[in-house]
N, C-alpha and C positions, 0 to 999 in steps of 0.2 A: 071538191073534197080531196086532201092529201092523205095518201097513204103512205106509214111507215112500215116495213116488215126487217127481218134480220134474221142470219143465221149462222152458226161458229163451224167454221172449219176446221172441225174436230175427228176427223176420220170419215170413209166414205160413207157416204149417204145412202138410205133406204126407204124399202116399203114404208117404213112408219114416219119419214120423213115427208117422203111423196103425196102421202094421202092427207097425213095430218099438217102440212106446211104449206109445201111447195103447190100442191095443185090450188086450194084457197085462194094462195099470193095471186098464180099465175090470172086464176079466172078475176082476181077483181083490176088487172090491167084495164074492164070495160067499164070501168065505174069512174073513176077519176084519176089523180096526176099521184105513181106510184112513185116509192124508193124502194128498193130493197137494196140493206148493205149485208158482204159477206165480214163477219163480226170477229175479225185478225187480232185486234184488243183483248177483246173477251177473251180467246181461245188462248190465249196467255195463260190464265189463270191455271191451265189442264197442260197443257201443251210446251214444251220446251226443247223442242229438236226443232232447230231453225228450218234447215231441209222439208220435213214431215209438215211443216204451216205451210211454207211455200209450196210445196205439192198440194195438199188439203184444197188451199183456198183457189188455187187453179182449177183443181177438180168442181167445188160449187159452182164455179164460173159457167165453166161447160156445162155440166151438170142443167142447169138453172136454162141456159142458153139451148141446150136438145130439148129441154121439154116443153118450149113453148113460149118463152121469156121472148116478148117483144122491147128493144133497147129503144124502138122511138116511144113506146108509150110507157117504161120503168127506167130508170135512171140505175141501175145495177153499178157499184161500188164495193169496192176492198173499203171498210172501214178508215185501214191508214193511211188512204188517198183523201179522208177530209182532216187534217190535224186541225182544226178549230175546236172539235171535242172536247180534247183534251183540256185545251184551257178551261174549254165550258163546264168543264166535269170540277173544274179547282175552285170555278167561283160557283157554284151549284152547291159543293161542300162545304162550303161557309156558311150556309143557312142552314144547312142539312141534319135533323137530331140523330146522336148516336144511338136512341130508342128506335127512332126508326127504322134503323140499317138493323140495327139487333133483333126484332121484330120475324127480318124475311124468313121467307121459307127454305127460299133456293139456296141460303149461304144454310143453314141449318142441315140442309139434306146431304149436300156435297159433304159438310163436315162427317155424319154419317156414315159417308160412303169410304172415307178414308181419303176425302182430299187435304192437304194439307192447309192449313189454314195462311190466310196470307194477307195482308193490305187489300191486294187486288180482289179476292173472292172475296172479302167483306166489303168492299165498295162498289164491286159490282154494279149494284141496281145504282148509283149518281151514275156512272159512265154510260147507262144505260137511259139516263133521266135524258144525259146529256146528248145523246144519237137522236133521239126524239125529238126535244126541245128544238135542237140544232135546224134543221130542217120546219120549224113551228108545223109538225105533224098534224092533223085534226082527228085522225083515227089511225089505234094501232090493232091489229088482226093478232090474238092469243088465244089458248086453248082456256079453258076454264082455271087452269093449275098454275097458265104464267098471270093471270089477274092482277095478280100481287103487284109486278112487276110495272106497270100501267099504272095503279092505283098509288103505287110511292113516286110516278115522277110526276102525277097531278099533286099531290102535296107537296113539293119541292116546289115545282114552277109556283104555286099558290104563294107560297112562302118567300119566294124571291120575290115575285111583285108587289107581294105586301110591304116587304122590307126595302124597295130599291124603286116601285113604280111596275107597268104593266109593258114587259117584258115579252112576256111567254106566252100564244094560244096555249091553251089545258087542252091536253088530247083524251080523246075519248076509246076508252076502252072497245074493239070489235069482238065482241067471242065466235069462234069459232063455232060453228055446226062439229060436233064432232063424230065423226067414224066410231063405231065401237071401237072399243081399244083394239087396237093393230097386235096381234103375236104374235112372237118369235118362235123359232124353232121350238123352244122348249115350254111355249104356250105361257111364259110373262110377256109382257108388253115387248114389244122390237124394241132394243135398243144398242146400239154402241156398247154402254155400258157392261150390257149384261151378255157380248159376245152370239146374240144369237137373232141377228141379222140376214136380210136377205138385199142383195148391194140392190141398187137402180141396173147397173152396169157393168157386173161382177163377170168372169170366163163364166161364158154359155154353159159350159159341160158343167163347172161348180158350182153354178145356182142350181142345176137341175139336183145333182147329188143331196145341196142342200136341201130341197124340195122333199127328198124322200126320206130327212132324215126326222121332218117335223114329228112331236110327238103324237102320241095319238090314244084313246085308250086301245083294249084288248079284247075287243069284240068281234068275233068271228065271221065274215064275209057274209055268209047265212042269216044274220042276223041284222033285224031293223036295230035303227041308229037314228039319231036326234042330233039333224045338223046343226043345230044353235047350239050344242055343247063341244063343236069339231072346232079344233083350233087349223083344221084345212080347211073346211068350210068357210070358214071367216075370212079368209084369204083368197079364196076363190070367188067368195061375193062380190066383191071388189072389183073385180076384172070384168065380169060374165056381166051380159044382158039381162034385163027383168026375166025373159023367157026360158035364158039357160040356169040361173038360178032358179027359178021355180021347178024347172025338169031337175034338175040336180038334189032338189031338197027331197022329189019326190022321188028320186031313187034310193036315197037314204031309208026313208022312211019305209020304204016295201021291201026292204031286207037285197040280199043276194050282192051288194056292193062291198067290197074290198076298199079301205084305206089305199092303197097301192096304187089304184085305177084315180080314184080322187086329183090325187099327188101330182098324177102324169095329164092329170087335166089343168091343174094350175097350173104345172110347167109351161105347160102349149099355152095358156093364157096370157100368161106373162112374158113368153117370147114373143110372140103376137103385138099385145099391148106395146111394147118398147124399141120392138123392131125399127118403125121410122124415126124413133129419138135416138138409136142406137146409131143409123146410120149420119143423123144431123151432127152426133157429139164428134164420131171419126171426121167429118170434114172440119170442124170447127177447131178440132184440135192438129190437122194439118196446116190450118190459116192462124199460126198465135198471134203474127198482126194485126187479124182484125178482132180477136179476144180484146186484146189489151187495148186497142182503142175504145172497143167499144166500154170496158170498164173505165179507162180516163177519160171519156164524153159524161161519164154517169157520175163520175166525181165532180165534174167540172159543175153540174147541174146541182149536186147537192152542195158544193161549195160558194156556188154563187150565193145559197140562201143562209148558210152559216155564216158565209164571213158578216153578211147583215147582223142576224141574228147577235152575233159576238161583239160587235161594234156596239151595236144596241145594249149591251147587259154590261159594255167595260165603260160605254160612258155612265150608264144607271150606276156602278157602283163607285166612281171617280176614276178610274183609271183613264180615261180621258177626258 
């Protein structure tokens, strides 16, 4: 079984990345023959301080690499170390209906949010057909929300082999187990976007600050509490043992527990938790030579399988 996973180096990374991305990725390294690229392409579409991508996607590297990222068993890549895509992306759009790209969610939502509209964010999901295809993925690992995403590059590949011959394995959607949704500070979903993140790897002192700045409501120390409505709670399940979540729910619930005390238990949690990836990122990021090999061995691995791939789809459509 091949695995494709992906991710945009779009600013640092977080709790809501970790839970809901990176640890899935890391754990199905036991399953079979992994990719994950860091998606420098994509992050185009958001991103336009050259510096700020160059830092970003270094940081996923580490990032990826302290937590657990084995390089003999995931083929780990900067996106623009395979340029085969790219072409794949040009002959994939030749087939590719503009109902369908108009259709997506993900170009709909960023419009939204105030992204500006562009070529690149409307074509999006081909460049995305095309990382997949590229590598003939068999399964891609998504939350419920990127489905979409999956489900428009099996009609693409479908559509090219009809029209050109059998080209493409069709990958097959992975859903994710999903985490209840992950909050932010301000009890929406962690995101980037919406500024109220807690880093992987941020200054010790200002993750703790941020710890204590989560919202909360305004229920008095003295007073039982309902930890399925704590947006610390939820963050602290995460971390703790079956044992310490359960003693923790039950101190909620028998009253006399302060928010405050909570806070300073996910702190120590989460310093805890991260401590030995914390120490692996500092060595990792002292040795950039062997980062950077170890990302050009992960290119080399997915580029062996694209330049196939590409060969294969230029003579299908006459270019050779």
């Amino acid at each position: 079984m091949r695995v494709l996973s992906g991710i945009q180096p779009s600013g640092k990374l977080h709790l809501g990345n970790y839970f809901g991305m990176m640890k899935p990725a890391l754990e199905l390294q036991e399953r079979g023959e992994a990719f994950l690229f860091i998606a420098n392409y994509h992050a185009l579409t958001t991103v336009h301080d050259a510096a700020a991508l160059r830092a970003a996607t270094w940081d996923v590297a580490l990032d990826f690499l302290a937590c657990g990222l084995d390089p003999d068993r995931t083929a780990l890549y900067r996106q623009s170390d395979v340029p085969e895509v790219c072409e794949l992306a040009w002959l994939l759009s030749v087939v590719t209906p503009m109902g369908l790209l108009e259709r997506c969610h993900s170009y709909k939502d960023k419009l939204a949010k105030g992204v500006p509209a562009s070529h690149g964010l409307f074509a999006y999901p081909v460049l995305m057909a095309a990382d997949i295809l590229a590598v003939q993925a068999d399964v891609v690992p998504v939350g419920r929300d990127q489905k979409q995403h999956v489900e428009v590059t099996r009609d693409i590949a479908m559509k090219f082999n009809r029209e050109f011959g059998e080209v493409f394995r069709i990958p097959e959607p992975m859903i994710r187990e999903e985490a209840a949704v992950i909050p932010g500070l301000d009890g929406q979903k962690m995101s980037k976007s919406y500024g109220n993140t807690i880093e992987l790897f941020g200054d010790p002192a200002e993750t703790r600050r941020r710890i204590m700045r989560i919202v909360t409501d305004s229920r008095p120390v003295e007073e039982p509490k309902d930890p399925e409505r704590c947006n610390v709670f939820a963050l602290y399940r995460l971390l703790a043992t079956d044992e310490e979540r359960e003693a923790m729910a039950a101190r909620y619930r028998a009253g006399g527990l302060g928010y405050a005390t909570v806070k300073q238990a996910l702190a120590d949690k989460l310093a805890a938790w991260f401590a030995p990836m914390r120490r692996r990122r500092e060595e990792l990021a002292a040795r950039p030579d062997q980062v950077e090999a170890i990302l050009r061995r992960g290119a080399e691995r997915a580029r062996a399988i694209a330049r196939a791939t590409l060969a294969a789809a230029r003579r299908a459509v006459g270019l050779e």
